[in-house]
N, C-alpha and C positions, 0 to 999 in steps of 0.2 A: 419135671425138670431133669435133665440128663446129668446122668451122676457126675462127671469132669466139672460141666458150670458149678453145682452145687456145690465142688470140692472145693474149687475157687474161689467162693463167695464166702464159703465157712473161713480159708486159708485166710485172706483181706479181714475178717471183723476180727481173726482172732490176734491179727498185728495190729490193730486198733486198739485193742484191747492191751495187749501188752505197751501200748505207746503212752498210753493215759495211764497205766500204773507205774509208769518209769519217772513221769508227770511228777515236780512236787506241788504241793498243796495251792503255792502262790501261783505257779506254772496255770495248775487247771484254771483257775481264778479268772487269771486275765485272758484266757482263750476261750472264755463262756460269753455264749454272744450277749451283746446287752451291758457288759463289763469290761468295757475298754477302759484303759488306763490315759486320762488328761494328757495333753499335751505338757499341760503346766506344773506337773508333778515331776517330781526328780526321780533318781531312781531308786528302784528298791529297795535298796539295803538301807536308805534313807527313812525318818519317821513316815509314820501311815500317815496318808493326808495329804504328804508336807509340799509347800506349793514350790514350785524349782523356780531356775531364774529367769525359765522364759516370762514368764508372769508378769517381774517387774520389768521387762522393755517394753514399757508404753511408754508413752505422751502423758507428761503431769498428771493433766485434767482427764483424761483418762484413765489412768492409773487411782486419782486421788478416789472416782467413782469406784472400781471394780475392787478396790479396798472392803467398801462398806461390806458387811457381813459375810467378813473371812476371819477367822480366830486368830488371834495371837498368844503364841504358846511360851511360855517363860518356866526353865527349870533353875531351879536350886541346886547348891553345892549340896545339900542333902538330900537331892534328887526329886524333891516335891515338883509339881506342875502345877503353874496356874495358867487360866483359860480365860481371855476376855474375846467375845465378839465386836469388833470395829463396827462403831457407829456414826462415828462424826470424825472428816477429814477435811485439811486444807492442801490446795499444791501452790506452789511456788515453781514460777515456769521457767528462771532461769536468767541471766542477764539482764534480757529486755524488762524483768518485774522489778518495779521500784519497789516492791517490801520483799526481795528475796537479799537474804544472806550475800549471794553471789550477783548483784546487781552490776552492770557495767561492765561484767566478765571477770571483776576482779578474784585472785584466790589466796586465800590465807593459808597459813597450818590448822586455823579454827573451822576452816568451811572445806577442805580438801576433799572430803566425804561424800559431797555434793556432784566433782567432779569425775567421781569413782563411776567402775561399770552398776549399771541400776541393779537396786534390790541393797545396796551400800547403806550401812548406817550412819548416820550423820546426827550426832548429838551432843547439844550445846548447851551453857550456861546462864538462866539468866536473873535480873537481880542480885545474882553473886551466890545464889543457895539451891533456884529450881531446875532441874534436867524437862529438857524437851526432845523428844524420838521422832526424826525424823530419816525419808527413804528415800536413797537415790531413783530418779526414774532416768526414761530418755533423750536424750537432750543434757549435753553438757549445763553445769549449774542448776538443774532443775530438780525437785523434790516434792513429796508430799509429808506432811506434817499429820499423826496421828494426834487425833485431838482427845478422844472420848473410846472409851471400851463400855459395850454391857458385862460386867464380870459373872464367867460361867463356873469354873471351877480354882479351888482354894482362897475362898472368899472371908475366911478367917484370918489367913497366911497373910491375904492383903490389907485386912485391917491392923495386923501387929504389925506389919513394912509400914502403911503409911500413921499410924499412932506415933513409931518410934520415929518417923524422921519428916512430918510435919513440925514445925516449925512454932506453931500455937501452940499456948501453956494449955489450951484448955483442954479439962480429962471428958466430957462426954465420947459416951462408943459412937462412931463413924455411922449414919446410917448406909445401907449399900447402893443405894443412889450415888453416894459419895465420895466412893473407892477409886473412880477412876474417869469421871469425871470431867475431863479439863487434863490437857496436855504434861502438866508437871505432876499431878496425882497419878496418873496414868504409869507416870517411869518413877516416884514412890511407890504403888500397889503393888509393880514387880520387879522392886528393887536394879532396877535401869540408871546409870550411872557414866561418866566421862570416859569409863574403861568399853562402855559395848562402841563408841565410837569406831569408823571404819570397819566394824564387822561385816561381815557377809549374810544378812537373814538368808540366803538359799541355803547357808553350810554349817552357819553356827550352831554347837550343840547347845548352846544356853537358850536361844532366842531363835523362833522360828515363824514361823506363818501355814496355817493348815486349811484346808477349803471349808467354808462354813456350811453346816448341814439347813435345805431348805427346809422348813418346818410348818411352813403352811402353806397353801393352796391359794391365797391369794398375796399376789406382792404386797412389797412396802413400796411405800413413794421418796426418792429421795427428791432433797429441796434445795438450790444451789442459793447461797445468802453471803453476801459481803463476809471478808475474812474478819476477825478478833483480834483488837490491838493495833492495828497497823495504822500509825502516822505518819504523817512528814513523806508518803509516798503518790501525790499526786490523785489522778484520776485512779492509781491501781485501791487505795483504801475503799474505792466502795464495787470492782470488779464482784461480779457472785462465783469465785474461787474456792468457796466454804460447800461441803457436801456433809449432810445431814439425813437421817432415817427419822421421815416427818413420825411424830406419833412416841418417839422411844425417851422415855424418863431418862436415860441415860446420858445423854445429849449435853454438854457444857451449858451450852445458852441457844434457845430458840429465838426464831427471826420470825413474825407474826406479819409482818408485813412482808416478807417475802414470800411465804406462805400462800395469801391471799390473791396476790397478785395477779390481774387480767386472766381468771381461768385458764393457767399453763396449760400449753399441751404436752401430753405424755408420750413418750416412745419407749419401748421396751427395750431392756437390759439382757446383756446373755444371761447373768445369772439370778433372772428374775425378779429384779428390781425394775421399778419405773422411774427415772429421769426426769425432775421438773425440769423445762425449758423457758431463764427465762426472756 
């Protein structure tokens, strides 16, 4: 090789070289092929993981799906973290849904949350004593309803929240099935209360959303099943609006007949879930 090219060729690696040690560590990171950085993630200086706001502008039913097994991260004023994996969700599509909060368009100071830009917390009282968490999505009035978390991390922490501010006298330990269960256990296990109202999950430092790690090689199925609770709404009480991770103990309440039904057919999910159709 003629010494000039050679000199050249040496000159080009060795500013390579010096361009990736000027590199910081996260720098190198996301310029390794293979390791691009989501769309849906915020930005850096944000929690690892943390899912940004493009995420929540979906559509409801859409949104209520791409839910399912993404983490929800809840920090403590003493800095603890708890972790539950979404398993069970409802949406609420907004106006036109005779069981949404915002039916008919109307908007109160109680559902304003609703109408916020999506990924909006929206969380309300009911009975007079239990919190329910729900997320703005797209589409004026519309949301999805967290129903069920699998509790991944400070599963102690959640039994002393929801011990001390359930309701029953009764002292048996919670089993962890238990924790989080059902929409109002779910904002007991981590202390979710009238104040996270109108927050931002893209921005809140107490309350976040992280991308759920796939953990096995074969999907889960999820299974669309009439919503929980909803009367006095027409044809919507028996819509299949309800999105479930068939199979997960975690789950509020299983639909055995929706389940079943006419061998669904399946379509795959971005994030490796399958979609019962029904």
């Amino acid at each position: 090789m003629p010494a000039p090219l050679s000199r050249k060729i040496g000159q080009k690696k060795q500013r390579l070289a010096d361009s990736e040690q000027q590199q910081t560590p996260k720098e190198r990171l996301l310029s390794t092929p293979g390791l691009r950085r989501s769309i849906y993630f915020s930005s850096p200086e944000d929690h690892s993981g943390r899912l940004g706001p493009e995420f929540f502008d979906q559509p409801a039913v859409t949104l209520a799906r791409a839910f399912l097994g993404q983490v929800l991260v809840r920090r403590l004023a003493d800095g603890t973290e708890l972790r539950g994996r979404i398993v069970e969700t409802e949406a609420y599509l907004g106006p036109e849904d005779e069981a949404a909060h915002s039916r008919g368009g109307r908007q109160t100071p109680r559902n304003r949350g609703m109408f916020m830009k999506p990924g909006t917390l929206y969380v309300y009282l009911i009975y007079g004593m239990y919190f329910c968490l729900n997320v703005s999505s797209q589409g004026a009035g519309a949301c999805v309803l967290l129903r069920a978390l699998e509790p991944l991390e400070g599963l102690e922490t959640m039994r002393q929240l929801r011990n001390s501010l359930r309701k029953s006298t009764v002292g048996r330990s919670l089993k962890d099935r238990e924790l989080c269960s059902g929409p109002s256990k779910l904002c007991q296990a981590l202390a979710i209360d009238k104040s996270f109202d109108q927050r931002d999950l893209a921005q809140d430092d107490a309350v976040w959303l992280e991308h759920g790690p796939l953990e096995s090689s074969s999907p889960a199925v999820v299974v669309a099943a009439a919503r929980i609770g909803i009367g006095h709404a027409g044809e919507w009480t028996q819509k299949p609006l309800r999105f479930y991770v068939q199979g997960s103990p975690w789950v509020s309440v299983v639909d055995r007949v929706a389940e079943q039904m006419d061998q669904p057919q399946q379509t795959a999910c971005s994030e490796g879930l399958l979609i019962v159709q029904k």
